[in-house]
C-alpha positions in Angstrom: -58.2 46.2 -38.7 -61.8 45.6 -38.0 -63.7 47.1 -34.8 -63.9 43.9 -33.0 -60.1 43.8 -33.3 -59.2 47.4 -32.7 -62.0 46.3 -29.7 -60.0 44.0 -28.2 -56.4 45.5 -28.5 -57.8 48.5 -26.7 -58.8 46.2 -24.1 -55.7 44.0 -23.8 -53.8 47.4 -23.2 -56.0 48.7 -20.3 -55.5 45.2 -19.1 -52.3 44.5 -18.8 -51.8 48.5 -17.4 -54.2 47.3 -14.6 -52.3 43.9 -14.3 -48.7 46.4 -13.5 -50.4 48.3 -11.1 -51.1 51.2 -14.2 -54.2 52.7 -14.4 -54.3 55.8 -17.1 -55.6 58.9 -15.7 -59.1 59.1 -17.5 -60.6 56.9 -20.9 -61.3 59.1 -24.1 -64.5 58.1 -25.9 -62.6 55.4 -28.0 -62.4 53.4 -24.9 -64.1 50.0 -24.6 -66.5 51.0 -21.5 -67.1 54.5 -22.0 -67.9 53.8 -25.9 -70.8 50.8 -25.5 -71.1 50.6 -21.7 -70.3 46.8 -21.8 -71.2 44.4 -18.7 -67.9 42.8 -19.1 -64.2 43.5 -19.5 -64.1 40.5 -21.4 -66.5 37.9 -22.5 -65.9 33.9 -23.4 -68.5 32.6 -26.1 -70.1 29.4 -27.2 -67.5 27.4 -25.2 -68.1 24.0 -23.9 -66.9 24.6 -20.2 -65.5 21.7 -17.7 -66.0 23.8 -14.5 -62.5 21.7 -12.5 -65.3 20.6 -10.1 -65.1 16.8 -11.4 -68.7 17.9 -13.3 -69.7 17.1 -16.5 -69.4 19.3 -18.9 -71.9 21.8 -20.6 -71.9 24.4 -23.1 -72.1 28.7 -21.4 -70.8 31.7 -22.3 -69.0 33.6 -19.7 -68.6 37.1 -18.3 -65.7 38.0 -16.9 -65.4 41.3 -15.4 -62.0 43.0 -12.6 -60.5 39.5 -12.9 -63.4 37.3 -12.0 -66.2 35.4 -13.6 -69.3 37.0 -12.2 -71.6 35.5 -15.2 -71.9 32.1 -16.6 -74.8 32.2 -18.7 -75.3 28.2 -20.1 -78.4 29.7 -22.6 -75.9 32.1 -24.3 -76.6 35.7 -24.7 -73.5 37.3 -23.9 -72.0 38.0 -27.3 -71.2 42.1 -27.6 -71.3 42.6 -23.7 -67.7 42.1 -23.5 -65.4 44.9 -23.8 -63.3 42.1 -25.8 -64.2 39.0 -27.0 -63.2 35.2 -27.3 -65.2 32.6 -29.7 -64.5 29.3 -27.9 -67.1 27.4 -29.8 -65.8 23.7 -30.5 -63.5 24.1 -27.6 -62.9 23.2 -24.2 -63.1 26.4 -21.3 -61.2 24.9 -18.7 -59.5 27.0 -15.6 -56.1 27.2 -16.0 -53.6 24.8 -15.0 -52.0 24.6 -11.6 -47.8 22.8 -11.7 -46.9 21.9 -8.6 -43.3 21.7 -9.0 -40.7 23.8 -11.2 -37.6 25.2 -11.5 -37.9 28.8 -11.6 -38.0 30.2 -8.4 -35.2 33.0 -8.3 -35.2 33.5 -11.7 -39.1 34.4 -12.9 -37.7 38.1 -12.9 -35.5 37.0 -15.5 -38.5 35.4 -17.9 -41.4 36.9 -17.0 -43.7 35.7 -19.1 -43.2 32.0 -18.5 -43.7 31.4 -22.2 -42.9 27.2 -21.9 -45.0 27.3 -18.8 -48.3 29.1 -20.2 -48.5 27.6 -23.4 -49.1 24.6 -21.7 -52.2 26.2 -20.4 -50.5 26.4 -16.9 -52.2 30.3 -14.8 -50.0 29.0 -11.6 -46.6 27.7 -10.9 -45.1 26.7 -7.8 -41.7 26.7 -7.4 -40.8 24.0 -5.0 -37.7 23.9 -3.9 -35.3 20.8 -3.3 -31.8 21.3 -3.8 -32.3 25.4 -5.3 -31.2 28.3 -3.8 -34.5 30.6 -2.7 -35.2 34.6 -3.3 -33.7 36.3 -0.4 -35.3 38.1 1.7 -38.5 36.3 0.0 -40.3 39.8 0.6 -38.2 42.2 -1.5 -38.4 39.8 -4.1 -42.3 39.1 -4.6 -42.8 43.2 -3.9 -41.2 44.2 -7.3 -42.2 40.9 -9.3 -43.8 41.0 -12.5 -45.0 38.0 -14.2 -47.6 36.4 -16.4 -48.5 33.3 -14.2 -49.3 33.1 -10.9 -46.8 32.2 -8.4 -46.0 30.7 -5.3 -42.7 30.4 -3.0 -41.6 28.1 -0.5 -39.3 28.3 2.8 -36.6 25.9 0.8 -34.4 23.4 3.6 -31.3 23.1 1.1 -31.0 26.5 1.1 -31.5 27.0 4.9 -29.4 24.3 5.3 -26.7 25.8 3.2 -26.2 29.2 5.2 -26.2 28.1 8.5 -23.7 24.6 8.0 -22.8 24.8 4.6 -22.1 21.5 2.5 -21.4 19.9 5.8 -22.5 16.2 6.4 -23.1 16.6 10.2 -26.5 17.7 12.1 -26.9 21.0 13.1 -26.4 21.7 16.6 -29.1 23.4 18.8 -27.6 27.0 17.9 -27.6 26.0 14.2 -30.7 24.8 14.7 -32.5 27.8 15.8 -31.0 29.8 13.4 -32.4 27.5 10.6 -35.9 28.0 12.2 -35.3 31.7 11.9 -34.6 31.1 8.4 -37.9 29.1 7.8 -39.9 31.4 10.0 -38.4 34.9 8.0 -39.1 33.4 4.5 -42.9 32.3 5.6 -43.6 35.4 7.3 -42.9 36.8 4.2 -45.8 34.7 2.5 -44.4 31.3 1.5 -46.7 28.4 1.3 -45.2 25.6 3.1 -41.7 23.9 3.4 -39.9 22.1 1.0 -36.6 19.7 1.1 -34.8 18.3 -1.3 -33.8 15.0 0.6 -31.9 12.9 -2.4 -29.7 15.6 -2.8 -26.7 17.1 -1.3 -26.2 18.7 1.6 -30.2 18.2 2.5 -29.3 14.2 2.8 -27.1 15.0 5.1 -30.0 15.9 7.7 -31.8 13.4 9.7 -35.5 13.3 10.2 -35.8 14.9 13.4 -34.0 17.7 11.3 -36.6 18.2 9.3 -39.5 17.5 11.2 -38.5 20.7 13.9 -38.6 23.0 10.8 -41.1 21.8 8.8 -42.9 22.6 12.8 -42.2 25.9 12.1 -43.8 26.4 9.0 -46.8 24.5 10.6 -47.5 27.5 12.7 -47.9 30.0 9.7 -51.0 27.1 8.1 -48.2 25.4 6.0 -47.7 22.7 4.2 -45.0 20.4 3.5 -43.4 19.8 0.0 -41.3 17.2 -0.5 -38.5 15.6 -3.1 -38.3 12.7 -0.8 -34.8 10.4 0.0 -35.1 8.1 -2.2 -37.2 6.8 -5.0 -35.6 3.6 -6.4 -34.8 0.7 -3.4 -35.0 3.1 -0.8 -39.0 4.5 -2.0 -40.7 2.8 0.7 -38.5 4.2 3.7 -38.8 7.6 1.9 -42.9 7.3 2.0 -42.7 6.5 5.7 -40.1 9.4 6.5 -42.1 11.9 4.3 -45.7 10.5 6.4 -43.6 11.1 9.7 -42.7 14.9 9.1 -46.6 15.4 8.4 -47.7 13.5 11.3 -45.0 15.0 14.0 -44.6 18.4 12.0 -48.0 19.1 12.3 -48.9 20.1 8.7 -50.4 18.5 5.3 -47.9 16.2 3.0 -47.5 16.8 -0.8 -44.5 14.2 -2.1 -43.2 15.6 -5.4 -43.2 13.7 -8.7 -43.6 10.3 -7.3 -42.4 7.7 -8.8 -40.3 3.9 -8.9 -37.1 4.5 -10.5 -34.8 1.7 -11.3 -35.6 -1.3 -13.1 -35.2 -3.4 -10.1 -38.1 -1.1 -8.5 -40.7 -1.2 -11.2 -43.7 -2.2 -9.7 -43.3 -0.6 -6.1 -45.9 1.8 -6.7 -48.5 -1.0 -5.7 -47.1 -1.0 -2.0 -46.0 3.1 -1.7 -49.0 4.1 -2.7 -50.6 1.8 0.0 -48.6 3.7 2.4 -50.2 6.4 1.1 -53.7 5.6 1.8 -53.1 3.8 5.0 -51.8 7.3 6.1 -54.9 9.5 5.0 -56.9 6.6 6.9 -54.8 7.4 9.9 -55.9 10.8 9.2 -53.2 12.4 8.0 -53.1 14.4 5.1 -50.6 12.8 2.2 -51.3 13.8 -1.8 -48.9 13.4 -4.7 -48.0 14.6 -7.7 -46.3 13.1 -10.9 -45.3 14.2 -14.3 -46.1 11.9 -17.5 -43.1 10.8 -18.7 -40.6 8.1 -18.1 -37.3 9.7 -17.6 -36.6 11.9 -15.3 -33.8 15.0 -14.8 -31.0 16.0 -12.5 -27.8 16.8 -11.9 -24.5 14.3 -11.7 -24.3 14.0 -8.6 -27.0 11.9 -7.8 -24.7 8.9 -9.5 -23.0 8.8 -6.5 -23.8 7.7 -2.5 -23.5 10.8 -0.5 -20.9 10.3 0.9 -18.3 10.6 -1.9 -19.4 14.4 -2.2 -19.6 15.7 1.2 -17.4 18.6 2.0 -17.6 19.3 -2.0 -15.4 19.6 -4.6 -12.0 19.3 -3.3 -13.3 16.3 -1.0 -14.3 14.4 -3.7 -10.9 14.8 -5.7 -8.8 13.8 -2.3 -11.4 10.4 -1.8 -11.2 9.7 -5.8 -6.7 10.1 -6.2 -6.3 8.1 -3.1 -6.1 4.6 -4.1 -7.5 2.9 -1.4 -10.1 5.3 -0.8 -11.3 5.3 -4.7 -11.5 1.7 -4.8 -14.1 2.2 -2.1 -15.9 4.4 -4.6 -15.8 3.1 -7.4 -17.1 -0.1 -5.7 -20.1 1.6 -3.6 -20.7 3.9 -7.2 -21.4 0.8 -9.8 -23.7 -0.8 -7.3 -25.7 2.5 -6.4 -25.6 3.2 -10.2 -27.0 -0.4 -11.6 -29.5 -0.8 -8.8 -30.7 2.7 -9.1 -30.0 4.4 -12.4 -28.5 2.3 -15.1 -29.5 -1.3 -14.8 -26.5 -1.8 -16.7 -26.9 0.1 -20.0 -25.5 3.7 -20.3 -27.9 4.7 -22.7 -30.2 5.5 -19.8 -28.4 8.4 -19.2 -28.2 11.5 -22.0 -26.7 13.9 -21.3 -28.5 17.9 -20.9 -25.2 19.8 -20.2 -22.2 18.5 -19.9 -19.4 21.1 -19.4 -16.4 19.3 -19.9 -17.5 18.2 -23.6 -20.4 19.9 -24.5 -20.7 18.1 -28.2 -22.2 15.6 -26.6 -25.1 17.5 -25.3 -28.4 15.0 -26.2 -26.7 12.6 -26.7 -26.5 9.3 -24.0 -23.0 8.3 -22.0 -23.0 5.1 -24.1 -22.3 7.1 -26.9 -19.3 8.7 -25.1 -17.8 5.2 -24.1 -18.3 4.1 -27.7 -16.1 6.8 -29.2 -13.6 5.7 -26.7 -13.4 2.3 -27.4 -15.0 1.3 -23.9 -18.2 -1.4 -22.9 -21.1 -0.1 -22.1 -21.6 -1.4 -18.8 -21.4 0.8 -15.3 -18.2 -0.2 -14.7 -17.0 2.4 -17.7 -19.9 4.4 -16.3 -18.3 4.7 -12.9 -14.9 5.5 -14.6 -16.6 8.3 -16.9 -18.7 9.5 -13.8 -15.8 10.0 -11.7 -13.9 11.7 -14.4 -17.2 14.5 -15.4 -17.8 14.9 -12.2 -14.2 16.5 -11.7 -15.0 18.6 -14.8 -17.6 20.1 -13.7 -20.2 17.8 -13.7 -23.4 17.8 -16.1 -27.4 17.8 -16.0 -28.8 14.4 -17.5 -32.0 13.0 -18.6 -32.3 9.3 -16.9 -34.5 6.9 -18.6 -35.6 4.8 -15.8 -39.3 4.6 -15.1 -41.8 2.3 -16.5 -45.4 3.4 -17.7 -47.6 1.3 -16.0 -46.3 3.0 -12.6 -46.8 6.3 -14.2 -50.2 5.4 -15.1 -51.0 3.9 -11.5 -50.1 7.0 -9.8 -52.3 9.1 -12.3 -55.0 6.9 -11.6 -54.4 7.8 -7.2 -57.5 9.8 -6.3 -54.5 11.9 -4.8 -52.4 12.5 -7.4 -51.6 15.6 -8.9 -49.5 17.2 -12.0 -46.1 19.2 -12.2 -43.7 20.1 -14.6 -40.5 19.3 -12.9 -39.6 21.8 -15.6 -36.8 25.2 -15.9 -37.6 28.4 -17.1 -36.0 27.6 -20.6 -34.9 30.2 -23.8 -36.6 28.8 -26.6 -33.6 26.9 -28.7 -31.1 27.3 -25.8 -29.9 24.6 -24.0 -31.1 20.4 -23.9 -34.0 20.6 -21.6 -36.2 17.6 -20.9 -39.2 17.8 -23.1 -41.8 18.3 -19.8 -40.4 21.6 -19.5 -42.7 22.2 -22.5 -45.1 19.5 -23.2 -46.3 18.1 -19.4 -49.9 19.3 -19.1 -51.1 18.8 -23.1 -49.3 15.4 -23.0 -51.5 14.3 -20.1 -54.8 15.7 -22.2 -53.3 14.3 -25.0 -52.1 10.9 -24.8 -53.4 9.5 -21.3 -56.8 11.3 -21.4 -57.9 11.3 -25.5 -55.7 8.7 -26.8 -55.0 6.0 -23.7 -58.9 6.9 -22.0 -56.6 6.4 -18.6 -58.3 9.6 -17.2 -61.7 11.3 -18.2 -61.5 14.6 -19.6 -63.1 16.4 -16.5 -61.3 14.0 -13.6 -58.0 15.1 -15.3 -58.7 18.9 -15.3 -60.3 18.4 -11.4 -56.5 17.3 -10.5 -55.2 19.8 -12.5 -57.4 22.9 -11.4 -59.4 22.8 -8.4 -57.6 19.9 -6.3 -54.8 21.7 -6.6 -55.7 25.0 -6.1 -57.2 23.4 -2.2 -54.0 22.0 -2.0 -52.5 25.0 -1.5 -55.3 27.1 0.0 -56.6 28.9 -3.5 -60.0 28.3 -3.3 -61.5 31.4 -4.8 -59.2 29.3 -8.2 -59.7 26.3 -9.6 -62.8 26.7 -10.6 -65.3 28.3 -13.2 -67.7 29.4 -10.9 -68.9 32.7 -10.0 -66.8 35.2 -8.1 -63.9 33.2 -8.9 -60.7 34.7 -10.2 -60.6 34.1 -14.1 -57.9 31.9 -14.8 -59.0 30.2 -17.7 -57.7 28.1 -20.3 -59.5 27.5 -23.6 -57.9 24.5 -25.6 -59.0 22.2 -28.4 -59.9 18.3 -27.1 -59.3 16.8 -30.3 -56.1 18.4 -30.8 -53.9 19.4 -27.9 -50.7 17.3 -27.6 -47.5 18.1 -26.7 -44.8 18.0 -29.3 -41.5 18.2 -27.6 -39.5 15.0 -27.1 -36.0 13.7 -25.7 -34.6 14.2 -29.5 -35.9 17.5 -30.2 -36.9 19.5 -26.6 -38.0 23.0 -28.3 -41.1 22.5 -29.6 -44.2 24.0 -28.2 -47.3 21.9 -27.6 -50.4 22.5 -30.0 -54.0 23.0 -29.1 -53.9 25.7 -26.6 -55.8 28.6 -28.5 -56.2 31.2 -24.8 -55.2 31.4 -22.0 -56.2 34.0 -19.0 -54.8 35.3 -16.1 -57.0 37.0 -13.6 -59.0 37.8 -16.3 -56.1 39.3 -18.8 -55.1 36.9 -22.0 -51.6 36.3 -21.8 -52.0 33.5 -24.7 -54.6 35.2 -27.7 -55.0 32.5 -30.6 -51.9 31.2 -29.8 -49.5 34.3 -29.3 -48.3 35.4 -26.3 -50.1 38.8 -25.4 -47.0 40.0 -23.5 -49.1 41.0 -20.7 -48.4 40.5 -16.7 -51.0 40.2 -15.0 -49.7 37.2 -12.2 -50.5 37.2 -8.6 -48.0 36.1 -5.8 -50.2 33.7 -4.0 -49.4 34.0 -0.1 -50.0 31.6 2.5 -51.8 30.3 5.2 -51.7 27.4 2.5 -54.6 25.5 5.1 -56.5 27.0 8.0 -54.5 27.1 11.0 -56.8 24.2 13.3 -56.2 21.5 11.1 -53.9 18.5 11.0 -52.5 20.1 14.5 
């Protein structure tokens, strides 16, 4: 092993002890600082560094020393300060990534390192919740995590909803009310950012607005902001901008509407109009911003094939309403037209299947394929009949293909718009996950900035770094800049794409040489480092005068 390598193992060890909490009770003489006195803990060289600012871009090396960047030298020079080492010339030194939405929030103990999440170059993740259960109490959770990322929690309304009613369709009454805003006002003491609902789904579309709107109020108090899957995104999208606008404006608190979008091929084309709503809202002066991830099919469970009303109570409700004659004409009626209009158009092969319980062979494969091997049309009336009949089994998770590009490259284009995943903390080979949980951020860089020119290189990395690090009150992140925390992520322009598609999920992106946390690389020429070194990030998400 040469010095320079034996240099910068010794480092990465001292790193990620201090990234535990684990400082060793004295150096020997071997050790990087005590052996050559070096200015930095870790130096970036020759790198040609888009700042997140928006900036153009211009060639520095940078020192980075107790998790910050305290030097950025743009004539060079630091080579051999560092206690280790990174040779970034030819490649983009970018800080890292910020997802706004993900799947992982009570079970980032489980998979620390976030492997399908960093290698996409992502330092922060923000598990948003819509129809997930949250860590509980939020406190004890975040006080013995461990993780490679950054991370963020949210006061979740399904969940709230969930221990005070249940699966209930039926509003809360003032008692239930007020113990829901205990809920919300425990979890954000404990350091959540903001509150987040899951409106399309079950039992959070049992609430009405007013519902909503007294505890988002709640989180308003401790500076937070509101996070939202909203009610609808096919026929229903432009009620579902207004109702999200209305919490901000009455809650008191910034919007951020999760992976927007116009689902349904009958709603192509809406974005025009919902993102009008949008800007005719910040002109009112309140504060709406987006996010989106770059694909055109989305994930979810079953049950949003179905109006809400053919699952309340649950399970055993929805096998009395289905064996009743009468009553399942009524939903298989209401079913095919909510599943043309809003999921199918007509052809099953929109939906493929992720899990699906009852028959798990056909896992990746699409529900026309399992009406085929039956003998049956592909239409929605056998997709009803094959709905109803998983759904009793168990259910399944689904990719639906239902989006067209030239929304997704509309929203991208929104001066408001920012990324997520949308993605789960997968096991590499395990399962059918959709392909954003692993390609999301290169296949932005990669397609709709290199290839399709639909973003610039440094407007794309502003969205993903320092507007969204404001967004949620991180504004010593985001940044190369000094006295900023280092996360950093060092990738190759010509190069980075994401590999991972609805055939073959597990497939890691390419391009993404480094990647640092706080100033620890936990991604070293490629390889994950194994170190920890993530920060819960704790709110006020905003300062507490605004928007009030």
């Amino acid at each position: 092993m040469t010095h320079r390598a034996l240099t910068l193992a010794a480092g990465l060890v001292l790193a990620a002890f201090a990234a535990c909490g684990v400082v060793p009770e004295s150096t020997d003489e071997a050790s990087p600082t005590a052996a050559g006195g070096n200015s930095f803990d870790l130096v970036i060289v020759g790198g040609t560094v888009v700042d997140g600012t928006g900036a153009d871009r211009f060639t520095a090396d940078l020192g980075i020393r107790d998790g910050r960047v305290v030097e950025i030298a743009r004539d060079g020079g630091l080579s051999g300060q560092g206690g280790e080492e990174i040779d970034a010339a030819g490649l983009i030194v970018s800080p890292g990534f910020v997802d706004h939405h993900n799947h992982v929030q009570n079970q980032v103990h489980r998979r620390p390192l976030a492997e399908n999440f960093i290698r996409q170059g992502i330092t922060t993740i923000l598990p948003s919740l819509h129809s997930g259960d949250q860590p509980w109490p939020l406190r004890d959770y975040i006080d013995d995590l461990e993780v490679a990322p950054n991370i963020g929690f949210f006061a979740g309304h399904s969940w709230t909803r969930k221990q005070v009613i249940g699966m209930e369709d039926r509003a809360p009454t003032p008692e239930e009310l007020d113990e829901m805003r205990d809920l919300v006002r425990e979890t954000m003491e404990d350091g959540a950012l903001g509150f987040s609902t899951g409106l399309l789904y079950v039992p959070a579309n049992y609430a009405e607005t007013e519902e909503v709107i007294e505890l988002a109020k709640v989180a308003a108090e401790y500076g937070g902001i509101y996070y939202t899957h909203m009610r609808d995104e096919a026929r229903g999208l432009l009620p579902a901008v207004r109702e999200a606008i209305r919490v901000g404006a009455e809650g008191g608190l910034p919007v951020h509407i999760n992976h927007f979008k116009a689902m349904g091929v009958d709603n192509w084309g809406q974005t025009v109009e919902s993102l009008a709503l949008v800007d005719s809202a910040r002109a009112e002066g309140i504060d709406v911003k987006v996010d989106l991830y770059p694909y055109m099919a989305g994930s979810t469970g079953s049950s949003v094939l179905f109006p809400q009303w053919v699952l309340a109570g649950g399970t055993d409700s929805f096998r009395v309403r289905v064996t009743d004659p009468e009553m399942r004409a009524r939903v298989e009626r209401e079913t095919e037209e909510w599943m043309h209009r809003d999921w199918t158009g007509g052809d099953l092969s929109r939906i493929q299947f992720r899990t699906l319980r009852a028959f798990p062979e056909y896992n990746g494969k699409r529900m026309s394929d399992l009406a085929g091997d039956r003998g049956l049309p592909n239409n929605d009336a056998t997709g009803v009949q094959l709905a109803i009949e998983l759904q009793l089994a168990g259910g399944f998770s689904a990719i639906y293909h239902f989006m067209d590009e030239a929304d997704v490259v509309r929203i991208m284009q929104h001066p408001q718009a920012m990324f997520e995943t949308d993605g789960d903390p997968v096991g590499y080979g395990l399962g059918f996950p959709h392909p954003r949980s692993y390609g999301t951020f290169p296949r932005i860089l990669g397609r709709y900035v290199r290839e399709m020119g639909v973003l610039t290189l440094e407007e794309a990395i502003r969205k993903m770094t320092s507007m969204s690090a404001d967004e949620i009150g991180q504004s010593e992140r985001g940044r190369i800049a000094d006295g900023m925390w280092a996360d950093i992520t060092i990738f190759d322009p010509d190069r980075i794409m994401d590999q991972a598609d609805y055939v073959d999920p597990h497939r890691y992106s390419v391009g993404i040489h480094h990647v640092i946390v706080n100033g620890v690389p936990v991604i070293l020429d490629g390889s994950v480092t194994g170190a920890k070194p993530g920060q819960v990030l704790k709110g006020p998400a905003r300062q507490l005068t605004e928007n009030r």
